[in-house]
C-alpha positions in Angstrom: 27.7 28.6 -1.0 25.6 28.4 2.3 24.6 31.6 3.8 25.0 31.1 7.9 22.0 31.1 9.7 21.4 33.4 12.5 20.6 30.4 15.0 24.1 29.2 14.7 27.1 31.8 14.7 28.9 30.1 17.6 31.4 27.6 17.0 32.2 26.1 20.7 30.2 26.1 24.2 31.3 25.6 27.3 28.8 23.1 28.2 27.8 20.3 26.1 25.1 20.9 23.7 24.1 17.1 23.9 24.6 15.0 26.9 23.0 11.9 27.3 23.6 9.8 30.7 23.1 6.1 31.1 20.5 6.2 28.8 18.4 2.6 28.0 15.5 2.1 25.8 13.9 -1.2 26.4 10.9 -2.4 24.1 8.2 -4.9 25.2 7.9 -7.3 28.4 9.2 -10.3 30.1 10.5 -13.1 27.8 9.3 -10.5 24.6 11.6 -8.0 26.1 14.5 -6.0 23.7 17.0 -4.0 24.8 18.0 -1.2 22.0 20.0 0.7 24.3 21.7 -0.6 26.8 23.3 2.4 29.4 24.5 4.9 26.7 26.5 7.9 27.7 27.8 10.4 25.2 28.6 13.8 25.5 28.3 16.1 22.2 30.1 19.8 21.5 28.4 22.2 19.6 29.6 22.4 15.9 31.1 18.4 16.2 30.4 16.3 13.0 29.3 13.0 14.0 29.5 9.9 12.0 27.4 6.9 13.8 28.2 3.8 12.7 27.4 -0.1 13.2 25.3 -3.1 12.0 21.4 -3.3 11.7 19.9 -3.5 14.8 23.1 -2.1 16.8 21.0 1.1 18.5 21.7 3.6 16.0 18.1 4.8 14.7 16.9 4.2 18.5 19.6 6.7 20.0 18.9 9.0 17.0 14.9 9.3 17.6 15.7 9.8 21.1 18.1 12.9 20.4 15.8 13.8 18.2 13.0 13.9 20.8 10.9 11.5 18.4 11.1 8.9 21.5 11.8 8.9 25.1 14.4 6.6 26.7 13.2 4.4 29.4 15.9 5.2 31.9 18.5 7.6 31.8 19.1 11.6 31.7 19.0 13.1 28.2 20.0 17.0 28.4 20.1 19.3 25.7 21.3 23.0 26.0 21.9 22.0 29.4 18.3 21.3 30.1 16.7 18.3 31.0 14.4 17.7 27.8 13.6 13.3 28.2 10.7 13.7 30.4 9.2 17.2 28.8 5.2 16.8 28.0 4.6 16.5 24.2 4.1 19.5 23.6 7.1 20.7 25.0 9.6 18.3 23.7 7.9 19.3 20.1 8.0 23.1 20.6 11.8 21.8 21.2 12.4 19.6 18.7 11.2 22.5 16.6 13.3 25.3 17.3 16.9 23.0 17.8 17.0 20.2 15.3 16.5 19.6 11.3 15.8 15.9 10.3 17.3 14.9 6.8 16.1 11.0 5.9 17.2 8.3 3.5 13.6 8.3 1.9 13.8 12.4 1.8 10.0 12.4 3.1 8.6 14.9 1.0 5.0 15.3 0.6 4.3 13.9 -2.8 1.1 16.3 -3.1 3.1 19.7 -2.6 5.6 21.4 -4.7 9.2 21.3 -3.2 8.7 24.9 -2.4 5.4 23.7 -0.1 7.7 21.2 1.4 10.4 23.3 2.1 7.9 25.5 3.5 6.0 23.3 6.2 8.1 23.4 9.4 7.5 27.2 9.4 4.1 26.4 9.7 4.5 25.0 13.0 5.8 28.7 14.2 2.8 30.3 13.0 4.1 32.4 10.6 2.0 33.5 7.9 2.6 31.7 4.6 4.5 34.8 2.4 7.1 34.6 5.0 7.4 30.9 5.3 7.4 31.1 1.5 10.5 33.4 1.1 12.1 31.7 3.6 12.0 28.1 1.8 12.8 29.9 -1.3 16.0 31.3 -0.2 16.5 27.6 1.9 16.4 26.4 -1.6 18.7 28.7 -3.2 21.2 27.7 -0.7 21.4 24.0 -1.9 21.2 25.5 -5.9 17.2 24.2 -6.3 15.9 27.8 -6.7 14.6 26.6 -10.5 12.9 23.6 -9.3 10.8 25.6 -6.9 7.2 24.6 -8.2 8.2 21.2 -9.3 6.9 18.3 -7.5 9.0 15.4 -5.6 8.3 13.0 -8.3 10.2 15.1 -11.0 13.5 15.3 -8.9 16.0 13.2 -9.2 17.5 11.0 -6.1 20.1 13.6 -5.3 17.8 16.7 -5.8 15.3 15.6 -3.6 17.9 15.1 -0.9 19.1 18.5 -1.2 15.4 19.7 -1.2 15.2 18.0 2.0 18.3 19.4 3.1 17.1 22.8 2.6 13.9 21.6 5.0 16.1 20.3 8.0 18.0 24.2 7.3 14.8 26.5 6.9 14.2 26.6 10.9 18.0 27.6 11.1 18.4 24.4 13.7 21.3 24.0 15.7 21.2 20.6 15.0 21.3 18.3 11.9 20.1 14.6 12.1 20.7 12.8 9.0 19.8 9.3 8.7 21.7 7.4 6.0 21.7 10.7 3.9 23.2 8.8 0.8 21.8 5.8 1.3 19.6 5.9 -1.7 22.2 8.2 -4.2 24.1 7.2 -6.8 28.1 8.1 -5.9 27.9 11.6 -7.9 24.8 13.0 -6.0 26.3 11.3 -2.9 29.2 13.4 -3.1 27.4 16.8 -3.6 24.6 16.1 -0.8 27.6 15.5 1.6 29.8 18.2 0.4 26.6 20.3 1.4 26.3 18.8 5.0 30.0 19.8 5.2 29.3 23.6 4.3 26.0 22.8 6.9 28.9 21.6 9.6 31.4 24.4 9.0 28.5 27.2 9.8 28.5 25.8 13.1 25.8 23.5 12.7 26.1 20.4 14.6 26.0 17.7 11.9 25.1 13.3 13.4 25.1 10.9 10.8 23.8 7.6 10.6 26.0 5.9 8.2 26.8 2.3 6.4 28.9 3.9 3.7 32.6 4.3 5.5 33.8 6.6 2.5 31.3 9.5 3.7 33.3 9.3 7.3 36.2 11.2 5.9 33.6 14.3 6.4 33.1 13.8 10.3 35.2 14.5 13.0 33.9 11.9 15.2 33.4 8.2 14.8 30.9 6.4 16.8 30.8 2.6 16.4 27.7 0.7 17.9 27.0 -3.0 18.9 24.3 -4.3 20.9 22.8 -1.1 21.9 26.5 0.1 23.0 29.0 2.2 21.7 32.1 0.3 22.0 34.1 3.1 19.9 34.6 6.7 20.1 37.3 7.9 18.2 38.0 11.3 16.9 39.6 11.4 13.3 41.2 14.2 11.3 38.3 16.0 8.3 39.0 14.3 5.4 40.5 10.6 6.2 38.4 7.3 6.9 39.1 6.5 9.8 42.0 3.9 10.8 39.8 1.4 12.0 36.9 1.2 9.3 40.0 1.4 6.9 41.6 -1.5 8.2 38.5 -3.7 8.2 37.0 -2.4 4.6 40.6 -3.4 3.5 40.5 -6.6 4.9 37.1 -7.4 3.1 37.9 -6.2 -0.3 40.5 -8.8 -0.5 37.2 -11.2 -0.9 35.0 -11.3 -4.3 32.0 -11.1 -2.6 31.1 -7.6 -3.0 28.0 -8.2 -1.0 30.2 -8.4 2.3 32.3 -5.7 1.1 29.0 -3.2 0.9 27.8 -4.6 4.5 28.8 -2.9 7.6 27.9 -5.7 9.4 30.6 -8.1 7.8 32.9 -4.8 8.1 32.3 -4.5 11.9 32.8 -8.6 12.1 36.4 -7.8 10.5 37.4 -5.4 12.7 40.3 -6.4 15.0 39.4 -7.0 18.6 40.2 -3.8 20.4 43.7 -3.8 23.2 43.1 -0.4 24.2 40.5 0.0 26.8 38.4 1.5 23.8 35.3 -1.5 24.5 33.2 -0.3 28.0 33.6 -2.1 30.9 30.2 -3.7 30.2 30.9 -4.9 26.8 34.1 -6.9 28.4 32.0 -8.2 31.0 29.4 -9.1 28.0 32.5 -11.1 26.0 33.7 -12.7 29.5 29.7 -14.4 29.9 29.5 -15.2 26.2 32.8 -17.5 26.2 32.0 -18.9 29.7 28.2 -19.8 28.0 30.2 -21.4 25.1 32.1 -23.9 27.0 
């Protein structure tokens, strides 16, 4: 079991603890020029669970990296903890990104050089605390997530699904408010899958606020909240009870294991093709506009 973390006690707010306003990020110029986000809003609650979903190339990682504070949008508001953190020097955005988010990847990201303990260890050293302290902190980090015997091992004797929870127990050992995790299972076999999720669940129910990048719709029974991307939009919100894959990505996964191409039925691409064309206002304003010009450019 996780031991909750002093940082995050409190289950609710009253303001938003993300709120991002007509956010864009636009890449390169003139004729070269790509739009990954095109006028997000989104407003986040403290202690939500957050599933992001959507084909390669919808906007995902980009929206990510700039919650994150590991990019800066090109136009729009980005607040978190109510304060206006998109256009905070370097130094400040890091001291930020520091103190209120935990990054878990798909590649885990360890060091190769250190032992897991090491690695577990490094984000204290960016506090300035002296390295017996960071030290017993990472080792209780790693007790948490059940890898206090693999302390002094290094990255390349874990397997997949320790290494994720080792990299777990680094996005925990600042005791963030906030968890990114960017296709946390993506490179897990379907046992350690389900244990580095089930720990992410005992992360959320602490109070942490848990956003996942995801391809996999069966880990979106742990979220709350369902964002679907397209085009540097998100054309879906929906909220959805703990424990159920949502109605939508149900529908469409259903409809696409009726094929034999199991291929398709792993993409999220093909899965977000198969989804039924929304009737209830749940597309933006803009991404109607978008599907009025496209058929008018057709004929």
């Amino acid at each position: 079991m996780l031991v909750k973390w002093p940082s995050t006690d409190v289950k609710c707010s009253v303001m938003p603890i993300i709120e991002i306003d007509e956010v864009s990020k636009v890449y390169g110029f003139g004729d070269a020029t790509t739009v990954a986000l095109d006028e997000v809003s989104i407003k986040i609650e403290k202690g939500e669970f957050i599933a992001v979903m959507g084909p390669s190339g919808s906007g995902k990682t980009t929206l990510m990296n700039i919650i994150g504070l590991l990019d800066r949008p090109t136009h729009g508001i980005y607040k978190l903890n109510s304060k206006d953190v998109a256009r905070l020097g370097k130094v400040k955005q890091a001291r930020s990104r520091r103190d209120n988010i935990g990054f878990i990847f798909q590649s885990f990201n360890l060091l190769p050089r250190l032992t897991v303990l090491e690695n577990v260890a490094l984000p204290l050293a960016y506090k300035g605390m002296s390295q017996t302290r960071r030290l017993k902190a990472a080792s209780r980090a790693l007790e948490q997530v059940g890898l206090n015997d693999r302390e002094y091992y290094l990255p390349n004797q874990l397997s997949g699904g320790q290494l994720q929870r080792a990299s777990i127990a680094r996005a925990l050992v600042n005791g963030p408010s906030i968890i990114i995790a960017d296709e946390p299972t993506g490179n897990l076999d379907s046992t350690s899958a389900r244990v580095v999720m089930e720990l992410l669940s005992d992360v959320h129910k602490l109070g942490n606020t848990v956003l996942m990048v995801t391809h996999n719709p069966s880990v979106t029974r742990y979220a709350d909240r369902i964002l679907y991307m397209l085009d540097g939009s998100i054309v879906y919100d929906e909220a959805t009870a703990v424990g159920e894959i949502p109605r939508r990505v149900q529908n469409a996964f259903n409809a696409l294991r009726k094929s034999d191409d199991d291929e398709k039925i792993a993409n999220v691409s093909a899965m977000m093709e198969a989804m039924p064309t929304p009737t209830d206002n749940v597309y933006t304003k803009k991404s109607k506009k978008k599907k009025r010009q496209s058929k008018r450019s057709r004929k």
